[in-house]
DRENTIDO-861553 format. One record per residue (C-alpha): residue in three letters; x, y, z; residue number from 0. Coordinates in pm, 1 decimal. Example, Ala and Ser with C-alpha at 12.3 -4.5 7.8 and 13.67 -1.06 7.14 Angstrom:
<nodes>
+--------+----------+----------+----------+-----+
! residu !        X !        Y !        Z ! num !
+--------+----------+----------+----------+-----+
!    ala !   1230.0 !   -450.0 !    780.0 !   0 !
!    ser !   1367.0 !   -106.0 !    714.0 !   1 !
+--------+----------+----------+----------+-----+
</nodes>
This chain:
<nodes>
+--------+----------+----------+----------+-----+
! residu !        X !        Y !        Z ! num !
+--------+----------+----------+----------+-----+
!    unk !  12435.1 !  19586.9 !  17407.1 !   0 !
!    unk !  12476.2 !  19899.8 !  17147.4 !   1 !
!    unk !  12689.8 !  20102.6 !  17404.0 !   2 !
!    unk !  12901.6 !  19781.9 !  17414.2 !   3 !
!    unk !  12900.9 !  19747.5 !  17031.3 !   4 !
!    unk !  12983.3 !  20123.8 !  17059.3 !   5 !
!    unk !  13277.1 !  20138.6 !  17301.4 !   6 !
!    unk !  13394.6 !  19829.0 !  17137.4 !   7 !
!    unk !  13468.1 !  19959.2 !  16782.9 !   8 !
!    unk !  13578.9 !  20272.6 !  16898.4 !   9 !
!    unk !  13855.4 !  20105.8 !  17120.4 !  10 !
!    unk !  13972.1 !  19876.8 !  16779.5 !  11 !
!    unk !  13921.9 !  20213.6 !  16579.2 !  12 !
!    unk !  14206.0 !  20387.2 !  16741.4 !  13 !
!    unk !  14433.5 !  20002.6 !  16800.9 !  14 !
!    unk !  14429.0 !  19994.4 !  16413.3 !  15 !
!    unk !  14702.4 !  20211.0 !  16346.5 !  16 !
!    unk !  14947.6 !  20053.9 !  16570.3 !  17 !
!    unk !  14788.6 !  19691.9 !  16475.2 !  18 !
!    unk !  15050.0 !  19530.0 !  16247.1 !  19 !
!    unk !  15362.2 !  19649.2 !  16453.6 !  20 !
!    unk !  15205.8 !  19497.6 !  16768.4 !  21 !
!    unk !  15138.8 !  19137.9 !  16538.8 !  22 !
!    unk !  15512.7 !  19138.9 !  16363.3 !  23 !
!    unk !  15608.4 !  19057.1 !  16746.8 !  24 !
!    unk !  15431.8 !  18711.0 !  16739.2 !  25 !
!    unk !  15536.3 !  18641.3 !  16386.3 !  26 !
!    unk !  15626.8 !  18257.4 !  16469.1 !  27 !
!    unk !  15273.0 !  18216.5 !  16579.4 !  28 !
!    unk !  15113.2 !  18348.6 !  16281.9 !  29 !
!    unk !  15317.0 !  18110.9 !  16074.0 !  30 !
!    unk !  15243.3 !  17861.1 !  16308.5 !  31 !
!    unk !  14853.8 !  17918.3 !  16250.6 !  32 !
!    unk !  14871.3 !  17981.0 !  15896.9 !  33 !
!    unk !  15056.5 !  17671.7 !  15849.1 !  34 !
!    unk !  14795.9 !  17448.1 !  16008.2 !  35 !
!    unk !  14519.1 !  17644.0 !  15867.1 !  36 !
!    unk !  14621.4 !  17569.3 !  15501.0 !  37 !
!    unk !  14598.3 !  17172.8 !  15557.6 !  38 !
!    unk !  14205.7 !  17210.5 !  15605.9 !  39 !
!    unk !  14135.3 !  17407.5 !  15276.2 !  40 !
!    unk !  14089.4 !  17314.8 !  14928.7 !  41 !
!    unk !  14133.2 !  17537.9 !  14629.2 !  42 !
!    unk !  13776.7 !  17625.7 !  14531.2 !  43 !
!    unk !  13684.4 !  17672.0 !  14923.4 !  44 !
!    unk !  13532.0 !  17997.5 !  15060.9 !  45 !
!    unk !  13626.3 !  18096.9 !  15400.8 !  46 !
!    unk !  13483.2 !  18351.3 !  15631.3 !  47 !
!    unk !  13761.9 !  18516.0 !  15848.6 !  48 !
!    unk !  13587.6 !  18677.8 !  16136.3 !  49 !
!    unk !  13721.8 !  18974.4 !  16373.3 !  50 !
!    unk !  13979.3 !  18979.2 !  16032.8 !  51 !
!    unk !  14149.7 !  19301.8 !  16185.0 !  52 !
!    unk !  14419.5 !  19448.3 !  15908.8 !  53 !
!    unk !  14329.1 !  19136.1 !  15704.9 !  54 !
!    unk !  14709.6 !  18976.8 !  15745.9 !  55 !
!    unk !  14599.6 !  18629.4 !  15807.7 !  56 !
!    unk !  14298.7 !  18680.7 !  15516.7 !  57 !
!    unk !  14552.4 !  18788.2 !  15281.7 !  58 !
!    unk !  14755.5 !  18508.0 !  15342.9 !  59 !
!    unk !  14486.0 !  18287.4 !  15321.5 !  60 !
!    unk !  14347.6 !  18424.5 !  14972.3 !  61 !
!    unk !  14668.5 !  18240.4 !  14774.0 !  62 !
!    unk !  14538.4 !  17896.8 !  14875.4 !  63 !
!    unk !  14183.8 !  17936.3 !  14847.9 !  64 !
!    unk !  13896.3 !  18088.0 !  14602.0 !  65 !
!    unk !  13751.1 !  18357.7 !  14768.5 !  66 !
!    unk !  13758.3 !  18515.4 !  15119.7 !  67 !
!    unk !  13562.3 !  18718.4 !  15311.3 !  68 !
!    unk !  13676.0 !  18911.3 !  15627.5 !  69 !
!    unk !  13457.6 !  19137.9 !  15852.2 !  70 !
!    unk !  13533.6 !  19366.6 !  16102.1 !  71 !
!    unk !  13297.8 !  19638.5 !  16310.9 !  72 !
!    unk !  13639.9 !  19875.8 !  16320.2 !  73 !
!    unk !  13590.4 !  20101.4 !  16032.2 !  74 !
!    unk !  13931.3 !  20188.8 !  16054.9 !  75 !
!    unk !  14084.8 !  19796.2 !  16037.6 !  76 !
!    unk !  13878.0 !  19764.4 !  15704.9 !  77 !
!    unk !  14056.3 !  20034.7 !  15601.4 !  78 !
!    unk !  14330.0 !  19896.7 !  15636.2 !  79 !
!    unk !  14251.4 !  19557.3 !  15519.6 !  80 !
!    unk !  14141.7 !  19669.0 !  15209.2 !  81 !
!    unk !  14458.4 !  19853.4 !  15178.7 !  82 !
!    unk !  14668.1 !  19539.7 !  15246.8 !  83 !
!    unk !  14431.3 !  19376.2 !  14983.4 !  84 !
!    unk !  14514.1 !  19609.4 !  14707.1 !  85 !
!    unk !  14891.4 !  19682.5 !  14771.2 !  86 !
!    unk !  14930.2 !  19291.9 !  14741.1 !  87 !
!    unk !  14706.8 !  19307.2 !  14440.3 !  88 !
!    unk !  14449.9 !  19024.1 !  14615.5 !  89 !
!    unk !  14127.7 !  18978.2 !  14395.0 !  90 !
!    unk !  13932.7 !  18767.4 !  14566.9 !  91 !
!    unk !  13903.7 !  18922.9 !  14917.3 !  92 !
!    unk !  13622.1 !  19111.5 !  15025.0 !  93 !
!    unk !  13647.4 !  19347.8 !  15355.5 !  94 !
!    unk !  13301.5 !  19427.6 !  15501.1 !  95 !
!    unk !  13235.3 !  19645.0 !  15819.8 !  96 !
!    unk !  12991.2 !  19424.4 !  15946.9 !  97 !
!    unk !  12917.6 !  19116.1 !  16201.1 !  98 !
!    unk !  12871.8 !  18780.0 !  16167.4 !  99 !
!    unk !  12486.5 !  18833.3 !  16180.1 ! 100 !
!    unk !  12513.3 !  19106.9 !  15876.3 ! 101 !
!    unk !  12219.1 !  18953.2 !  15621.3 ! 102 !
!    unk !  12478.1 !  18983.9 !  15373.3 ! 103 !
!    unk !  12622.0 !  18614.0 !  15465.6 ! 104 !
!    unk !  12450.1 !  18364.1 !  15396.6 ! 105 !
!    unk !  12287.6 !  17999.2 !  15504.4 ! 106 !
!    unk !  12558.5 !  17727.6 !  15380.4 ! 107 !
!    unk !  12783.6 !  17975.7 !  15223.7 ! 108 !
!    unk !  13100.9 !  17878.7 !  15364.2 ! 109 !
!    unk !  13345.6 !  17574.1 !  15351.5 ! 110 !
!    unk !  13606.4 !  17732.4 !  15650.4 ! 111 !
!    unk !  13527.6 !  18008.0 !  15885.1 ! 112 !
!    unk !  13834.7 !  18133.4 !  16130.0 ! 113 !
!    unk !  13813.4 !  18354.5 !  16428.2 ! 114 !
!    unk !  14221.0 !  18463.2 !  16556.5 ! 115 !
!    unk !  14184.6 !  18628.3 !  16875.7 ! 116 !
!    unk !  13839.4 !  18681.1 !  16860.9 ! 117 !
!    unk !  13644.1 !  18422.3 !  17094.5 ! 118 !
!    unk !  13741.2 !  18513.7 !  17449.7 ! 119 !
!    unk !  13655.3 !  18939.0 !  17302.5 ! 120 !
!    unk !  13303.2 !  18824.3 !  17265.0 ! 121 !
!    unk !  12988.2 !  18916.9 !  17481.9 ! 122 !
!    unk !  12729.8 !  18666.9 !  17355.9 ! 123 !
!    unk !  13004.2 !  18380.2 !  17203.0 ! 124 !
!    unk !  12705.1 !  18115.2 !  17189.0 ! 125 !
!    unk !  12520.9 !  18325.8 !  17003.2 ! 126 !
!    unk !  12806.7 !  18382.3 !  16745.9 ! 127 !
!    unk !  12864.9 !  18003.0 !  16735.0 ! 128 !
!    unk !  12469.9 !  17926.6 !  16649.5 ! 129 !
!    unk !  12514.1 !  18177.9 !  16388.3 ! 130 !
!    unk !  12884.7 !  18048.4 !  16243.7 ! 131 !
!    unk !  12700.4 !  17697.3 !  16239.1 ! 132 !
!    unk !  12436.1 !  17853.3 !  16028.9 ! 133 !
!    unk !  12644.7 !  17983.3 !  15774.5 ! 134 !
!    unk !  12923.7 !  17721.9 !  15778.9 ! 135 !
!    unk !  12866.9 !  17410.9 !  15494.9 ! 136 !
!    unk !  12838.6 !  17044.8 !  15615.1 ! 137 !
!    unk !  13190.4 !  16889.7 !  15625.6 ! 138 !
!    unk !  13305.5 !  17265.9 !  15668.6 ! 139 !
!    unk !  13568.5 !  17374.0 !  15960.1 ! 140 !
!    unk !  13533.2 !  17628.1 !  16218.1 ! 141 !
!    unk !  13893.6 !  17749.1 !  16283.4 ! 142 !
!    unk !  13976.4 !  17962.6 !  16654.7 ! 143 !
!    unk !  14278.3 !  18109.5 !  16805.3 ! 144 !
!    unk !  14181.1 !  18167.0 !  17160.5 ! 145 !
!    unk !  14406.8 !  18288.3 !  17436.8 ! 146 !
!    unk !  14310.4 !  18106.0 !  17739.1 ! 147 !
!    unk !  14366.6 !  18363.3 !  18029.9 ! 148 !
!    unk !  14275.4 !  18115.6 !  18343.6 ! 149 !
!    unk !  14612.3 !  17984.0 !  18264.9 ! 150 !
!    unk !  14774.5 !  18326.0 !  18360.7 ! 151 !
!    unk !  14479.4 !  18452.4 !  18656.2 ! 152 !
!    unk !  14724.9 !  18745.7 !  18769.7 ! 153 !
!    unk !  14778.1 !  18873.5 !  18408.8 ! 154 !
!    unk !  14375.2 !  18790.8 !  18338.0 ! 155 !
!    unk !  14338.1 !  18979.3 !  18666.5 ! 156 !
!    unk !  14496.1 !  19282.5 !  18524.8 ! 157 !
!    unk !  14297.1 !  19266.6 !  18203.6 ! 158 !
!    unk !  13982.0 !  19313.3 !  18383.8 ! 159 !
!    unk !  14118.1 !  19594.2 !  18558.0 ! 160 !
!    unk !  14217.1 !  19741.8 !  18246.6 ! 161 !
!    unk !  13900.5 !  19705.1 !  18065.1 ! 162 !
!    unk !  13704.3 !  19876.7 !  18381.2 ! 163 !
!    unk !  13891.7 !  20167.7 !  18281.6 ! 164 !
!    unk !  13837.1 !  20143.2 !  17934.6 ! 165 !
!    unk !  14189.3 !  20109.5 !  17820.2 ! 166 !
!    unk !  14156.2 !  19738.5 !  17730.8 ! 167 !
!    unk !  13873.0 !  19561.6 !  17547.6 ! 168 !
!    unk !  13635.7 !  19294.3 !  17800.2 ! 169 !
!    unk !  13722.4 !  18952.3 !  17816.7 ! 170 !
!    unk !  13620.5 !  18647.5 !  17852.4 ! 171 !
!    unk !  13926.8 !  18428.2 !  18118.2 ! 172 !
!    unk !  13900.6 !  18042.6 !  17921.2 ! 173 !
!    unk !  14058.9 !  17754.9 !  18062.3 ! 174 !
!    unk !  14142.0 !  17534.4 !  17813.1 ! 175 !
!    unk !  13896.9 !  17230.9 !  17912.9 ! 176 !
!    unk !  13636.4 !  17519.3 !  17955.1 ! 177 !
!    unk !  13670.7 !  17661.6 !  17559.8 ! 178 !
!    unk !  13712.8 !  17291.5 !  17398.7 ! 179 !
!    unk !  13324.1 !  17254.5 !  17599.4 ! 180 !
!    unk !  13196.6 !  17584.3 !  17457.0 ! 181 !
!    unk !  13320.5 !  17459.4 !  17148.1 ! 182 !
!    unk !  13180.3 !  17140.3 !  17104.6 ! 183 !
!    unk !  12845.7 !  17149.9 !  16982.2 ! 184 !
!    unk !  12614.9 !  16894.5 !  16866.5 ! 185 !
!    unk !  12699.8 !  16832.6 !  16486.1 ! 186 !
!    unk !  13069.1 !  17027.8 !  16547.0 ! 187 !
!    unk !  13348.2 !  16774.2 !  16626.4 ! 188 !
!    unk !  13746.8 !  16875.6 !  16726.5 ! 189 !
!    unk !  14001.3 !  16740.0 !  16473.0 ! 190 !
!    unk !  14292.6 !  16918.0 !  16648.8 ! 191 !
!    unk !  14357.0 !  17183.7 !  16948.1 ! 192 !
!    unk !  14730.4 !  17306.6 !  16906.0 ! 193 !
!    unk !  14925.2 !  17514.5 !  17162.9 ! 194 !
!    unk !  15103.9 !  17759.1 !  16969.4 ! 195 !
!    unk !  15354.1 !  17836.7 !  17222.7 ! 196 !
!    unk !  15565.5 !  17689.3 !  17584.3 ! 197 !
!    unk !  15487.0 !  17988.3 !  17766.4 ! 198 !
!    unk !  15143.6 !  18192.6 !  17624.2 ! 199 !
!    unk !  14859.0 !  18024.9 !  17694.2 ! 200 !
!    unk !  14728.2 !  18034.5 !  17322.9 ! 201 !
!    unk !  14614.0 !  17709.6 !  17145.8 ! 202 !
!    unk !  14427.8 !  17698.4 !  16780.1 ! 203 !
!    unk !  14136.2 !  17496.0 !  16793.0 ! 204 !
!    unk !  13995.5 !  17299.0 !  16436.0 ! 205 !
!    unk !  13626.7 !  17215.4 !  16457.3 ! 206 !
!    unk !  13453.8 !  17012.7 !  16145.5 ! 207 !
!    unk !  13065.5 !  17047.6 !  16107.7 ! 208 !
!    unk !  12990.4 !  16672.1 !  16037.3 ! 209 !
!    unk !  12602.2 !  16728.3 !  16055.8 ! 210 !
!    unk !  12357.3 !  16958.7 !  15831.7 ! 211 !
+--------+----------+----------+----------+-----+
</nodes>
């Protein structure tokens, strides 16, 4: 699990500087997300943004909300987060290197926690869900962009390849039905699963915690 860890950061350590070109060219689904996103959060909510990369949905999120947190384990997206953060003069975002299991977040701390392109990256996702549960408030949402790869098996065929060879990051290939049951947990229920595009297999999923 550490040389995982390892090879993991270091592969998101040197995607950072390229990062933000590569997400201008899915602009429309950012919007897309953001715009949904917003509906679920109030003004004096705190929101957890997981896997929060440059912090460009985090920064967009900060206008509409009190306080947000994003971690990363890249070093070097952090970086640039907190760069983002200060160019757009953002005072109530906070850019940890850490994991959702730092000891730094805590029990019922959080009214909205999101995870954009995160999920299917992840080798122990129930794990990550028991903890997200943990630290998300009753009546809170758990917010996911997944890309669900069984939809596409010769380009999810490819991506393993890739990742043998250490040139892409592991995956996990969802179906759709497959991620809505990983999802659903006892005291987490769907409110909406939206497909963000015709042709990418992409769909945000909106999960409210309606037990303690």
């Amino acid at each position: 699990m550490k040389n995982r860890r390892y090879n993991t950061e270091k592969f998101w350590d040197r995607a950072a500087p390229g990062y933000d070109n590569a997400e201008a060219s899915d602009s429309h689904k950012h919007e897309l997300v953001f715009d949904t996103l917003k509906k679920y959060m109030l003004p004096a909510d705190k929101v957890l943004d997981l896997g929060c990369g440059t912090g460009l949905m985090a920064s967009r999120i900060a206008g509409h909300v009190q306080q947000v947190t994003g971690i990363d384990i890249s070093s070097q997206m952090i970086r640039k987060a907190q760069e983002r953060a200060l160019q757009n003069s953002l005072t109530n975002t906070h850019f940890l290197k850490a994991d959702v299991f730092d000891e730094k977040l805590s029990h019922h701390s959080f009214e909205c926690i999101t995870a954009n392109y995160l999920l299917h990256l992840l080798p122990d996702l129930q794990a990550v869900l028991q903890r997200a549960d943990h630290l998300l408030k009753p009546g809170g949402y758990f917010m996911a962009t997944t890309p669900c790869m069984k939809e596409k098996p010769l380009l999810l065929l490819t991506l393993k390849g890739l990742s043998k060879i250490k040139l892409a990051p592991d995956i996990t290939g969802f179906s759709l039905p497959g991620l809505k049951r990983t999802l659903t947990r006892a005291n987490w229920q769907m409110v909406e699963c939206l497909k963000l595009s015709e042709s990418d297999p992409e769909y945000l999923t909106i999960m409210k915690k309606i037990g303690t």
